[in-house]
C-alpha positions as CSV (number, residue, x, y, z in Angstrom):
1,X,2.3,25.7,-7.9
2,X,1.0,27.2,-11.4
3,X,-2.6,26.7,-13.1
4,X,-1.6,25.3,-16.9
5,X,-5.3,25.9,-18.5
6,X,-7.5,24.5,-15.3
7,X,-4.8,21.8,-14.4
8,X,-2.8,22.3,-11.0
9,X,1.0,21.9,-12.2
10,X,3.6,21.3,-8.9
11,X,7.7,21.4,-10.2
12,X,9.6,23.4,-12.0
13,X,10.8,22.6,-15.4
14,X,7.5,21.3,-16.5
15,X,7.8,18.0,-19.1
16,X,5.6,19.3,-22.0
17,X,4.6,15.6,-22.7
18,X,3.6,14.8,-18.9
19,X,1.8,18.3,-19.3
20,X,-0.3,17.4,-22.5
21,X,-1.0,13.7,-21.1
22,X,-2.5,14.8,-18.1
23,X,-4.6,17.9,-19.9
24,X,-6.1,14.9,-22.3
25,X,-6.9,13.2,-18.3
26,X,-8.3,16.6,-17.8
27,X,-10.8,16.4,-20.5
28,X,-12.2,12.9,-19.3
29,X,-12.5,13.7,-15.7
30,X,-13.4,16.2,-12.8
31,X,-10.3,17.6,-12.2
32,X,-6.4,17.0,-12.7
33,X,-3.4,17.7,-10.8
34,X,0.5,17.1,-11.4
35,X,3.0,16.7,-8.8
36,X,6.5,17.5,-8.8
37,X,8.2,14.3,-9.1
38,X,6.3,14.2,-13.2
39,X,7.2,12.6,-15.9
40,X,5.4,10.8,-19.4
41,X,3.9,7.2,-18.5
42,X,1.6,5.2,-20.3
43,X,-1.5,7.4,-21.1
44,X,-1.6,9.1,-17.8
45,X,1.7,10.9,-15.9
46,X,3.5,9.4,-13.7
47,X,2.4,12.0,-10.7
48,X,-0.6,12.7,-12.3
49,X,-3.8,12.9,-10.1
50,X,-6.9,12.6,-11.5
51,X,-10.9,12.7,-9.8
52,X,-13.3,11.3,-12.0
53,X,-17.2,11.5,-10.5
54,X,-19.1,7.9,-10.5
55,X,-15.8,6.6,-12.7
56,X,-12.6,5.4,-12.7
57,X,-9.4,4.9,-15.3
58,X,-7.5,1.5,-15.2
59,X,-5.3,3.1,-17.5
60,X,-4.1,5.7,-15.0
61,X,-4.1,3.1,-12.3
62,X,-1.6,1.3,-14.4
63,X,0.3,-1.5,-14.8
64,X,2.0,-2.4,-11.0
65,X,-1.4,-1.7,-9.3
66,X,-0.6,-0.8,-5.9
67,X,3.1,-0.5,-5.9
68,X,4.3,1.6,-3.0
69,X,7.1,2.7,0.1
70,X,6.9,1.1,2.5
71,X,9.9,1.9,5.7
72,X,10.5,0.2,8.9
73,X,12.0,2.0,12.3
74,X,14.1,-0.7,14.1
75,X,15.9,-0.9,17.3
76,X,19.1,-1.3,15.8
77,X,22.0,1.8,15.8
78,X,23.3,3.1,13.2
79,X,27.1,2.5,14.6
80,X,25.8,-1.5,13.8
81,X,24.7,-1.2,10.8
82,X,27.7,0.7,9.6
83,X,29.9,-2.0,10.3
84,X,27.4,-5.0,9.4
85,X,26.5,-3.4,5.9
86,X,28.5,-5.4,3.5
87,X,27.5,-9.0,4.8
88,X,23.8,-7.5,5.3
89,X,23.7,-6.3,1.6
90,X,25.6,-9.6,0.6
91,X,22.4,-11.3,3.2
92,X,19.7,-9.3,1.4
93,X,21.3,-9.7,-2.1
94,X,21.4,-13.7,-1.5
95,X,17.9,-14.3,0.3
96,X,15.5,-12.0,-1.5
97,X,14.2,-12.4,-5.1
98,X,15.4,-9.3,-7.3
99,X,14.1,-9.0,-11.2
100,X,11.4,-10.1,-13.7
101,X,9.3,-12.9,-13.6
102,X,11.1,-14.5,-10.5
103,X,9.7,-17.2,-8.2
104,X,10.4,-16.7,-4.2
105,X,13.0,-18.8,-2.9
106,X,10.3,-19.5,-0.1
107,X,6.4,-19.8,-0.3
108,X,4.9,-17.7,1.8
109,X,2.0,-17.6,3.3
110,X,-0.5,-15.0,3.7
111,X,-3.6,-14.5,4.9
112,X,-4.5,-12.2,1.3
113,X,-5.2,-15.9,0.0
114,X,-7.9,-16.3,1.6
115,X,-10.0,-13.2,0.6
116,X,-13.1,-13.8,-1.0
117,X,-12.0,-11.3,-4.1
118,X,-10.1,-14.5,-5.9
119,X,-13.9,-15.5,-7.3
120,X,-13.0,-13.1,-9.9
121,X,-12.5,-15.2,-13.0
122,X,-9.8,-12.7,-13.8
123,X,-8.0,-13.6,-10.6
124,X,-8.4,-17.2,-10.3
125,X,-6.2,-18.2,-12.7
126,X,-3.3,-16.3,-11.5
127,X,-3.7,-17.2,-7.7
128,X,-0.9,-20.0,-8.3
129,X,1.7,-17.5,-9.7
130,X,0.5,-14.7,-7.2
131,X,1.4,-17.3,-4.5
132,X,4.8,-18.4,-6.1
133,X,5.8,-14.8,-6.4
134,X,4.5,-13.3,-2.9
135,X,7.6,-11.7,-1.3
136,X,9.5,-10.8,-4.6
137,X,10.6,-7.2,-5.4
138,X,10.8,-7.2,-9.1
139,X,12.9,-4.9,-11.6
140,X,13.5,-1.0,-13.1
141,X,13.4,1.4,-10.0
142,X,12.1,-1.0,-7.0
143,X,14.0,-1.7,-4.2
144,X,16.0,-2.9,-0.9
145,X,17.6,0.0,1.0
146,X,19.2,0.7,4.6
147,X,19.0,3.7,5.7
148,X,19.9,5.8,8.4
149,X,18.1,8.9,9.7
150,X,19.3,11.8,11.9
151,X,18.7,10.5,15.1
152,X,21.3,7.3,13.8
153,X,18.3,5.5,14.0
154,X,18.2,2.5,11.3
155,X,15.7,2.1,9.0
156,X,14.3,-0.5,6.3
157,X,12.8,0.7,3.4
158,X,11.0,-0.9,0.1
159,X,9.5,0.1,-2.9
160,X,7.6,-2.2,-5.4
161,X,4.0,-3.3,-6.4
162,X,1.8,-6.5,-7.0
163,X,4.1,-7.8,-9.3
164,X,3.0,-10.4,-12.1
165,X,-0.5,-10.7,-10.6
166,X,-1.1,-6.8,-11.5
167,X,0.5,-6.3,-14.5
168,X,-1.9,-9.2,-15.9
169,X,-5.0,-7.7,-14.3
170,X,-4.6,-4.6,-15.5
171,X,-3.5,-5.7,-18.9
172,X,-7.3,-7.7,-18.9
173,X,-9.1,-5.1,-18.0
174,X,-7.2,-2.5,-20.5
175,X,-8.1,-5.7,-23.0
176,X,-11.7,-5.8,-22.4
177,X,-12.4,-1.9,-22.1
178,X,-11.0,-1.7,-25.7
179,X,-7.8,0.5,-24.7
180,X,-4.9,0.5,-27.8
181,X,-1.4,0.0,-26.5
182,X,0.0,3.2,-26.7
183,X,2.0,6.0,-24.2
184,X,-0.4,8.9,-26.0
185,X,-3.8,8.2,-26.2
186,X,-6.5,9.0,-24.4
187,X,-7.1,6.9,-21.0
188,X,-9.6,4.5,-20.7
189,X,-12.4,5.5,-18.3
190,X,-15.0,2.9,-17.0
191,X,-18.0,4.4,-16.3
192,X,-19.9,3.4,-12.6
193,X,-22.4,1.7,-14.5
194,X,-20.4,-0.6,-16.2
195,X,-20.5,-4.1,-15.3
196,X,-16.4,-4.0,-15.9
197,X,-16.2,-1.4,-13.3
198,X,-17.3,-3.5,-10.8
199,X,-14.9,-6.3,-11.4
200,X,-12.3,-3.9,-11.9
201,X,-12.6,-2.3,-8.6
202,X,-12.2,-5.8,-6.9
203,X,-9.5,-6.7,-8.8
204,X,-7.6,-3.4,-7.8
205,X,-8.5,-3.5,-4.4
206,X,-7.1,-7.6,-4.5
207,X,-4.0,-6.3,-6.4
208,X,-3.3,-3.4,-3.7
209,X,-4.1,-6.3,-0.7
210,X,-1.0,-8.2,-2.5
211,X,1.2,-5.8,-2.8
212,X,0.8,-4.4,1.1
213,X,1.3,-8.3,2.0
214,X,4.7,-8.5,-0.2
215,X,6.2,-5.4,1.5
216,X,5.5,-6.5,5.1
217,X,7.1,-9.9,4.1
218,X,10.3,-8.1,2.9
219,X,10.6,-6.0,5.4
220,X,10.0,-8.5,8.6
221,X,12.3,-10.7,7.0
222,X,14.7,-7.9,5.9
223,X,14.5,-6.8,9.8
224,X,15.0,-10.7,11.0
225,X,18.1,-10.9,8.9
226,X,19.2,-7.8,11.1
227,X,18.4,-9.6,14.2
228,X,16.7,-6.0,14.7
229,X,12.8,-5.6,16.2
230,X,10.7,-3.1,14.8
231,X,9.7,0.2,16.4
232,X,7.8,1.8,13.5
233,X,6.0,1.3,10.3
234,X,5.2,3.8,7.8
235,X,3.9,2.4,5.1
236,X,1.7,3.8,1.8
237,X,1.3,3.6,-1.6
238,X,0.1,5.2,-5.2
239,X,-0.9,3.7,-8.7
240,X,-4.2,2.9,-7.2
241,X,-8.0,5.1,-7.3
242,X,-9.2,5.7,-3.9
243,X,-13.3,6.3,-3.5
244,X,-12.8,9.6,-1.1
245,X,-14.9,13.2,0.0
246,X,-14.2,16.1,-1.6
247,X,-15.5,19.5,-1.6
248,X,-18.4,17.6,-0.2
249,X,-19.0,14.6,-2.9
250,X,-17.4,11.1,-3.4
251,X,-15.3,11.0,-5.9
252,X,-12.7,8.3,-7.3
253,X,-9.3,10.1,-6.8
254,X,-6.4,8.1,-9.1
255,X,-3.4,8.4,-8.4
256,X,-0.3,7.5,-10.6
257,X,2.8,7.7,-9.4
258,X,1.2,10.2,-6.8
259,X,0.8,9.6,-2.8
260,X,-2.0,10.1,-0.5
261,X,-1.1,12.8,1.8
262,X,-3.8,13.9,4.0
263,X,-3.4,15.9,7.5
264,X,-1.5,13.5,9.9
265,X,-1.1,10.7,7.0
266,X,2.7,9.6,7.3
267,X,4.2,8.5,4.0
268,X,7.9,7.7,3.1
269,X,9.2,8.4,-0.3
270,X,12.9,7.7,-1.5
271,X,14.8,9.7,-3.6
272,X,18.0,7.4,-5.5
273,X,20.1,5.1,-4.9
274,X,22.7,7.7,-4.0
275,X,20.4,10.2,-2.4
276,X,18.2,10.8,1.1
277,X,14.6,9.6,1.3
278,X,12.4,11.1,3.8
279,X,9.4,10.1,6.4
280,X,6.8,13.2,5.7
281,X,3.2,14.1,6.4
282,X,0.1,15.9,5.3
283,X,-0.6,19.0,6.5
284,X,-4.0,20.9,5.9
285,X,-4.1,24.2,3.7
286,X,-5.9,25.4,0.8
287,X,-2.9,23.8,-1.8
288,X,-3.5,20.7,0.1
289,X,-7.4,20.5,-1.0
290,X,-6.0,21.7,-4.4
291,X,-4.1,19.0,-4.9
292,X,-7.1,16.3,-3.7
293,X,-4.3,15.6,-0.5
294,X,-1.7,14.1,-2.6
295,X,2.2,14.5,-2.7
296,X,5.0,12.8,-4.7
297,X,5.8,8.7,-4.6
298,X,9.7,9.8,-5.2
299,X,12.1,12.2,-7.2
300,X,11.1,11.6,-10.2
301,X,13.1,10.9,-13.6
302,X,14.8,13.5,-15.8
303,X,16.4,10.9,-18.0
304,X,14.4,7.6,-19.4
305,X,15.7,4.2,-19.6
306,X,16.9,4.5,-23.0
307,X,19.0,7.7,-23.0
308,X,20.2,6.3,-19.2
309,X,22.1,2.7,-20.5
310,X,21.3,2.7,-24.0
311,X,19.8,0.9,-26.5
312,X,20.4,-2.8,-25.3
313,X,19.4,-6.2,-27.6
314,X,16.7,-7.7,-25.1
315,X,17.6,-11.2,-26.1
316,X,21.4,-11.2,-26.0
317,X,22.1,-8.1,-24.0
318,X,24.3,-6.6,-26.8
319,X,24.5,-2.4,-26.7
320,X,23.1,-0.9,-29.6
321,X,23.6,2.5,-28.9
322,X,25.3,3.6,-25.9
323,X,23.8,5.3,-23.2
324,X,24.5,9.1,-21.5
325,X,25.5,7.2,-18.0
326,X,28.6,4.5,-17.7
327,X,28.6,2.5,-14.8
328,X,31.4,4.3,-13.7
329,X,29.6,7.7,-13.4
330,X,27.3,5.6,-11.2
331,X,29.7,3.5,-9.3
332,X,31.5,6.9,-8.5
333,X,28.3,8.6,-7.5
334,X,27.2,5.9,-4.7
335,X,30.5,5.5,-3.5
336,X,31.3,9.3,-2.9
337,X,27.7,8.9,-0.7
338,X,29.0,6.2,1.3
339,X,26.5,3.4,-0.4
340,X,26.9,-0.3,-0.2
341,X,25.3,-1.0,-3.7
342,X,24.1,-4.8,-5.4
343,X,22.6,-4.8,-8.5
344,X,21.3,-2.1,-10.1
345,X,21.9,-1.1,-14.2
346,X,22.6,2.6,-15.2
347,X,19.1,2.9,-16.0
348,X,18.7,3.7,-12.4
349,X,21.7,5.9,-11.7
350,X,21.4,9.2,-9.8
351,X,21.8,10.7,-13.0
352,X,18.4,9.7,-14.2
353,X,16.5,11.5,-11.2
354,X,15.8,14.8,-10.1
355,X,17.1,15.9,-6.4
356,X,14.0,15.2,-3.8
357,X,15.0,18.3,-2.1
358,X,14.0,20.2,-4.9
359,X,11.2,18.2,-5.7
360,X,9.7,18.5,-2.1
361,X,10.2,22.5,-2.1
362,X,7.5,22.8,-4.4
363,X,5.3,20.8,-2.1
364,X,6.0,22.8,0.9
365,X,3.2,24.0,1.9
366,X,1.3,20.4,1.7
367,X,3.9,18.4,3.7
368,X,5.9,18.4,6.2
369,X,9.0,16.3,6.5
370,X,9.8,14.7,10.0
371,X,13.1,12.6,9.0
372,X,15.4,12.3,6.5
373,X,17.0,8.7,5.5
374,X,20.5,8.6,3.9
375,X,21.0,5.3,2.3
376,X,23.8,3.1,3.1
377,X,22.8,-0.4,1.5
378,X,21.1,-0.4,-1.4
379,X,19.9,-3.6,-3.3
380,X,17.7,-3.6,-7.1
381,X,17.8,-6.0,-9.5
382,X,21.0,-6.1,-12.0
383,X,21.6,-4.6,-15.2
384,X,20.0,-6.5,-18.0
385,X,16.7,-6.0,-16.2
386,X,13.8,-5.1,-18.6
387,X,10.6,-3.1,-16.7
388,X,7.1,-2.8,-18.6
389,X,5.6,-2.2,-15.1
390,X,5.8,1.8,-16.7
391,X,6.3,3.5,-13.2
């Protein structure tokens, strides 16, 4: 870890535009940090960290409030899953809804209807669609993986957020605090006297409550197409602001793109498509408190979207500009790791990412790792797949 000015910087090469973002947090709030996994978002860093006293940014909440990991121990050995993989990705790829805007194939139901927080006018009108999309995993880097760990011990693992329901709250609330649509301006900060922060708080908190429900739906019905049981859950998430004590006040810690990782707090965060995730904890130490208790969500990108698969026509899917990764140099990379892949553009190639390994060095002192998951199924939505979700 290095001090840039008075911001906490984890990683090694540090993005100069992910750098300057989160210095502009800096000046609004408390205190800043940057994890490894960095990279620019949309005002605030993705692995940015920033503690704000009696306030709170929507802005470095973001758009997918609540998106998060969330992995599943299950009774069933690796020597099955090996041989089941192809008709359990073909399974997974057939049953589950994968990319923008999509409807589940089944409505479920959930007990996060029936919290009180839907009042919020902001809310109310999207209960329908919420409901309609419950269960759903969405586009750009969320996903469907199999995994198995060292112990050949098979795992279920998710990533993705609240979907339509918090990409329109958030885009209110940006709306009514009078925040301009643009990756490098300053954040918007609600102060705690605000009557927006308030609603904005419930409607985060409702967000988050959705997106916890949608991941244990996927993953219990991910683990009943196995005809597995589950042994374990780890299950955690970031783009959210957390009221918590530190150095002995209450502050409002965001996190964007960033993990709680306190002493004991289990957390699982992937690396690729073609490379190992891992089931880690907090551990206690002075670079712990630094960092407000907070650790990566993944590897984080090197390459954008745009340099990945090029410049694509959104409406007819005609290439523009070609991109720095083929399919090929994808197809080749998941194959030489042994990974039965559906969907997915280039976009989301290994390419794009940095190597967790080296990610998580830099975080050493702060976590500890207690398994490591090599992928052998992986599932995201397909090529043409356009993400504003910004994370």
């Amino acid at each position: 870890m290095q001090r840039i000015g008075d911001v906490p910087v984890f990683g090694d090469p540090v993005e100069p535009e992910a750098l300057q973002q989160i210095q502009r947090c800096r000046s609004t709030a408390r205190a800043a940090v940057l994890m490894a996994d960095h990279h620019v978002g949309y005002s605030v860093p993705i692995g940015g960290v920033v503690v704000y006293k009696d306030a709170l940014s929507p802005s470095g909440v973001g758009f997918d409030i609540g998106c998060g990991n969330k992995a599943v121990l299950t009774d069933m050995p690796g020597s099955e899953a090996r041989a089941r993989i192809k008709p359990l990705m073909d399974d997974i790829w057939a049953r589950l809804s994968f990319g923008m805007g999509q409807k589940n194939k089944r409505k479920v139901e959930s007990s996060v209807f029936e919290l009180d927080d839907w009042r919020l006018p902001a809310a109310a009108k999207l209960k329908s669609m919420a409901h309609e999309q419950l269960g759903t995993i969405g586009s750009g880097n969320h996903y469907v993986d199999i995994f198995i760990d060292e112990l050949d011990r098979v795992w279920v693992g998710v990533h993705f957020g609240s979907r339509g329901l918090g990409h329109k709250l958030a885009t209110h609330f940006l709306r009514e605090g009078g925040a301009r649509d643009e990756m490098h301006g300053m954040p918007l900060v609600f102060q705690r006297k605000q009557a927006l922060f308030d609603d904005y708080v419930v409607a985060m908190r409702l967000a988050g409550a959705y997106a916890y429900a949608g991941r244990d739906w996927v993953c219990a019905e991910v683990v009943r197409m196995m005809g597995a049981r589950v042994r374990e859950e780890v299950h955690n998430h970031h783009n959210f602001a957390w009221l918590e004590q530190h150095h002995g006040e209450m502050l409002w810690v965001v996190r964007k793109g960033a993990t709680p990782a306190f002493p004991g707090q289990k957390g699982f965060v992937g690396g690729s498509m073609g490379d190992d995730a891992v089931i880690l904890e907090g551990v206690e130490g002075s670079l712990s408190r630094t960092a407000y208790y907070s650790t990566v969500h993944g590897a984080g990108r090197v390459m954008s979207r745009t340099k990945a698969r090029g410049k694509v026509d959104r409406r007819t899917g005609e290439v523009i500009a070609p991109g720095l990764v083929s399919r090929q140099m994808m197809t080749e990379w998941v194959r030489e790791r042994g990974v039965e892949l559906r969907g997915a553009g280039t976009d989301e190639s290994p390419h794009c990412y940095k190597r967790l390994p080296e990610v998580l060095a830099h975080h050493a002192e702060t976590v500890r790792v207690l398994h490591t998951l090599r992928p052998i199924g992986v599932a995201m939505a397909g090529e043409k797949e356009f993400d504003p979700y910004k994370d």
